[in-house]
Every structure is written in C-alpha cells, then in structure tokens.
N, C-alpha and C positions, 0 to 999 in steps of 0.2 A: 696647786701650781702657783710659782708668782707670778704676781699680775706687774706688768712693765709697761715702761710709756719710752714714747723718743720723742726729744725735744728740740726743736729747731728755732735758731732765733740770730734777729741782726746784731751784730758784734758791734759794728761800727756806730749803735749808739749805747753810752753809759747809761743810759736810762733801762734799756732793755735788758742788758747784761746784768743790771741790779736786781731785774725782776724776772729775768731766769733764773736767778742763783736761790731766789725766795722760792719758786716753785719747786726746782728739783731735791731743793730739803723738804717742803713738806709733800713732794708726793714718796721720798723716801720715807719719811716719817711713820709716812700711812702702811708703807712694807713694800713699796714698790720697786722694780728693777728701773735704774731710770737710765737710759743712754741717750748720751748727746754726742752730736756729729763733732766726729775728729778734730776736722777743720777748726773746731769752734771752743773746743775745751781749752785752746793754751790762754784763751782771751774771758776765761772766768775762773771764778775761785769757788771750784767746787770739792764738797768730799770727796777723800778717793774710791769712795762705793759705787760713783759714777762710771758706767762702762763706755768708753769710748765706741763708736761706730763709721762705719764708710762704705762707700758704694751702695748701690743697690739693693743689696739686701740687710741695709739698716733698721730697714722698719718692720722685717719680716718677726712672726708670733707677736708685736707688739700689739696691748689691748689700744692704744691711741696713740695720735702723734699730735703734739701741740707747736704751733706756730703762732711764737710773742715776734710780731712784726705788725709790715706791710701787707699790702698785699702782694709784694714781692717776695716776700718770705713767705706767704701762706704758696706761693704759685712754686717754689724752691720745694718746702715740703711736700707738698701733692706729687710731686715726680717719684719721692720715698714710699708715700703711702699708695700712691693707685694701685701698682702694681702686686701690694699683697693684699687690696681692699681693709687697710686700714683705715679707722675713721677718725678724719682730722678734725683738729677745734684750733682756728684762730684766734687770737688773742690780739687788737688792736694796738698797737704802741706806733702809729705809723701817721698818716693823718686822715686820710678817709677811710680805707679799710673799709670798704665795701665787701668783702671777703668773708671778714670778720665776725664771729658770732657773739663776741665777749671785748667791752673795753677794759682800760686798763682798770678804772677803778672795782672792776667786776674780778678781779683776780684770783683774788679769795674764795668765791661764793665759787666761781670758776672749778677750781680745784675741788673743791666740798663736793662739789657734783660727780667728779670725776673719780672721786675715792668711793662714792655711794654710790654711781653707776646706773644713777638716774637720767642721763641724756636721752635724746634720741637721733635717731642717725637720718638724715636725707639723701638720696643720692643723685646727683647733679649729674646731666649727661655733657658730652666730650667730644671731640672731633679728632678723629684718625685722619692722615697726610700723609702723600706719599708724592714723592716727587722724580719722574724719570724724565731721559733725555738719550735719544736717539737707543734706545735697549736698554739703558743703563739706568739702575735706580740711584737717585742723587740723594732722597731723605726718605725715610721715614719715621713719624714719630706722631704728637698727640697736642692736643692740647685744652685746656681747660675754658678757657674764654675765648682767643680767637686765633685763627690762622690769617696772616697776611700773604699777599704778595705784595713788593713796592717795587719803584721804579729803584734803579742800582745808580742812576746819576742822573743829579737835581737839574741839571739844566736840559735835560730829554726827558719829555712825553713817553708813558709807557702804553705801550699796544696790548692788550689784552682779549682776549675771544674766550665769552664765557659760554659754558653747556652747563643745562642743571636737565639731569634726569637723562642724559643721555641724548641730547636736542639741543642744537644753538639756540643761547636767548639773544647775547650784545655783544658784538665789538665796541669797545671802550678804547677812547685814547683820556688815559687819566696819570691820576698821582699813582695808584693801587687799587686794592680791592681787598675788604674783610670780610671771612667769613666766620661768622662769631654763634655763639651758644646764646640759651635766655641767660646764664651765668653771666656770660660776657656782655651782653648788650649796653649795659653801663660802663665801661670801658672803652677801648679803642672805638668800638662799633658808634658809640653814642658819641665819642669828637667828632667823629663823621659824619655824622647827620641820621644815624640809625633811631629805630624804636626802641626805649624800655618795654623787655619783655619779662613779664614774673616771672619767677623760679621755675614756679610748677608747671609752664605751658611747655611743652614736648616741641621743639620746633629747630630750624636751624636760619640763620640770617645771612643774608649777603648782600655787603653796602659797600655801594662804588666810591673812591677816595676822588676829590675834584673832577669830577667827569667829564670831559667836552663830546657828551653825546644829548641827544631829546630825550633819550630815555635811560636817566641816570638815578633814578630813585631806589630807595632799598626796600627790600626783598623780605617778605618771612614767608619761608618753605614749609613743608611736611618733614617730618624727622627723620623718616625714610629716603628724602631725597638725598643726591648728589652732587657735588659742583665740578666741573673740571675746566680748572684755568689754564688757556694755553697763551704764552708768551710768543706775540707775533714773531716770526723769523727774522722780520725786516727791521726791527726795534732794538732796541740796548737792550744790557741786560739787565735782570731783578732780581730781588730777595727775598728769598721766602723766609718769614720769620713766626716761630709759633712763642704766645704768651708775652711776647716780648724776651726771650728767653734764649730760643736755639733758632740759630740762623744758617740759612747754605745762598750760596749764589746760582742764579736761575740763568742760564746763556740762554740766549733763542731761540723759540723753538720748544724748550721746554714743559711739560705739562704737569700739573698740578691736578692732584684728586683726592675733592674734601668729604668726609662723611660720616655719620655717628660713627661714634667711638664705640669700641668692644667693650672695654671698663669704664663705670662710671667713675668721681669722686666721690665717697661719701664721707659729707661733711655734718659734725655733729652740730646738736640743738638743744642749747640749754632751756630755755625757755621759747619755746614759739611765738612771732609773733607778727603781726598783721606788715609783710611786705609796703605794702606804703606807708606805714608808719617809716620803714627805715629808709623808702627812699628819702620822704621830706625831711626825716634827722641827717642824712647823708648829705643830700645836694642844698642841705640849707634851704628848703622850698619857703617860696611867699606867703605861708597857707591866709594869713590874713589880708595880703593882695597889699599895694599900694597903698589904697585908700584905706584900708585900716577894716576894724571891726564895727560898723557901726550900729550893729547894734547894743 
C-alpha cells in the first residue's frame, strides 16, 4: 500500500509556505501520497501529484499528519487527526511552539524519520464538553489544552458555581475559569496563575481567572474527575470557548460539563527528551539565576 501524510500549515507566513513546498516534494520523493488541505493549496506551488483534501475526513488512512506552524496550527490539525487517531508531528515555524516536537532547522532530519518510520508516538489525554441550557444542548466538542468559560462583557463580574465530582466546591465571582490538561498547563492555564504539569502526569486542572473569592487557587484533580460549571442565573452572559478555537455563547443559567476526553491526541516523538529540558528552552528559564554561575 502507499504510505500517505496530510500536511497542514500557516499560509499567512512566506516562510512556512516555503517550507511546506520543501516537505511535500521530499515526502513525495520518498513515494508518498501526500494531501494538503484545500483551503491551503491555492497559496503554494505544489506538484500536481498533490491531492487536495477537506472536511473531516482529511486525515482519514493517513500514516501522519504534519503541522509546520504554531501552535495554532498544530491545535487546527489535531481536530483532522484525532478523530481517525492519526499521529501528528509539529513542526515549529511559530515562536514558542510549545506543541511542537521539531524546529525549523530540524526539518530535514524531521522528514528522514518520517520516511524510515522510526518515531514514536505519545498519546496526550483531552477533555470532552458539553454545554446545555434549560434541555437543550448548546456545544459539544473537545479539546486539547483547555476549556474556558469567560465572562461575555468586560465591564460585568461573571458568577460562576463550580461542582467537581458531583459536589459543590466555589462560587466564584471572576473573569472565568480554565479547565485545562497537563498538555495545556503552559498555555492559558499557566497566564492564569496555574501549575506546570508534565506531559506524563494523568490529571485534569481547574484555575479560576481573577477570582474575588478566599478560595481562588487552582486545582489539580484525578483524571477521572469531572467539573460542571454553572452560569449563575442572575449574572451576564459567557463564553465558552475550547483551544482558543470554537466558541458558543453561555445565557444564564447555563451548565457546562468537563471531563476526559474518549480520544487521546497522539502526538509523535522524534527524539525523546527530558521535559524540562524543554520547558527552560521554551520559557527562556534563568537556569543560571541572576547572579550568575559562580562557580
């Protein structure tokens, strides 16, 4: 059989358009079927052996899906690949790309791995969201690093009554509330005041956005737990937003209920390698402090 890849990548830089067009010649080269999203082909100068694809079942038989971006674009591609458990590889062209398991200047070595089929695959767990209101379901959908609620208008206090596991913990009058993955902890979770959680701890978070309560600290759960956010009746309304990605509007009253995800992502791994190595390369960390090394 041939072996196929789908490629996803930001248009809107020449940079990355240059180095999608270097990929999908040599992962043809190698014999591969290579499809890139419709959207995306009128805004590069590919061979015509490349197959265009769309919708949902873009990424379906693909042996991989590669994402040369952000982590915006790696968060784009995960919606193609979760759904057939295809394993994605981001490819950084973005600026931090925490996501990402390859920079740019790895591109090469990237592919080589890709044609030999030497990676190895991680699977990153998810959060499922569902959102109803008075019988009616308003969203359901997923997501990879975190589910928000926010307040719908900046000059109102959002009322929020949170339950984990089935039990009131806090009314919160705040900005929002995240409920975010170990994935996600470095993302939104972490502007907020969350913990860095490694990859590999099994867990789920939940970190109040400007809280005006005594007990507004965040949360690391069991991965088995549940959160369900309800939107005081008496309050404006919110937005429930996943990934930063897909948004619904919350009226009052509304309830929100977060909890592992059925599908992981799984995100591949060229070379393994020691998580705080990548935080301190990521967040630019002090490792030698202020004062310096002295010895």
């Amino acid at each position: 059989m041939m072996r196929s890849a789908l490629l996803v990548t930001h248009t809107g830089r020449r940079q990355s358009l240059q180095h999608a067009e270097t990929v999908v010649r040599d992962l043809l080269s190698a014999g591969f079927e290579v499809r890139v999203v419709a959207e995306e082909v009128a805004d590069l100068d590919l061979p015509p052996e490349v197959t265009p694809v769309s919708g949902l079942a873009a990424a379906e038989g693909v042996e991989i899906v590669l994402a040369l971006g952000g982590d915006g674009t790696l968060l784009r591609a995960a919606e193609l690949a979760r759904p057939v458990k295809a394993p994605l590889l981001g490819i950084n062209l973005g600026h931090v790309g925490f996501l990402a398991e390859a920079e740019v200047a790895d591109i090469d070595q990237a592919v080589q791995e890709i044609v030999k089929g030497t990676y190895k695959v991680d699977e990153r767990l998810t959060l499922d969201v569902r959102a109803e209101y008075d019988g009616r379901l308003i969203a359901d959908s997923w997501a990879l690093n975190e589910v928000s609620v926010e307040k719908g208008q900046r000059a109102q206090m959002l009322e929020l009554l949170v339950d984990v596991d089935g039990r009131p913990l806090a009314r919160y009058g705040c900005d929002g509330v995240v409920c975010a993955t170990p994935t996600g902890s470095t993302a939104y979770a972490f502007s907020a005041g969350g913990p860095v959680v490694w990859p590999e701890v099994e867990a789920l978070l939940l970190v109040p956005i400007s809280a005006h309560a005594l007990f507004s600290k965040p949360l690391v759960t069991a991965p088995t737990s549940s959160f369900v956010l309800t939107v005081d009746p008496y309050t404006s309304f919110a937005v429930l937003c996943c990934d930063g990605r897909r948004t619904w509007d919350l009226p009052p009253g509304a309830k929100v209920t977060v909890e592992r995800g059925q599908l992981p992502v799984r995100l591949v791994r060229l070379a393994p390698k020691p998580f705080t190595d990548v935080l301190v390369a990521k967040f630019a960390l002090p490792v030698e402090g202020w004062r310096g090394n002295r010895r």
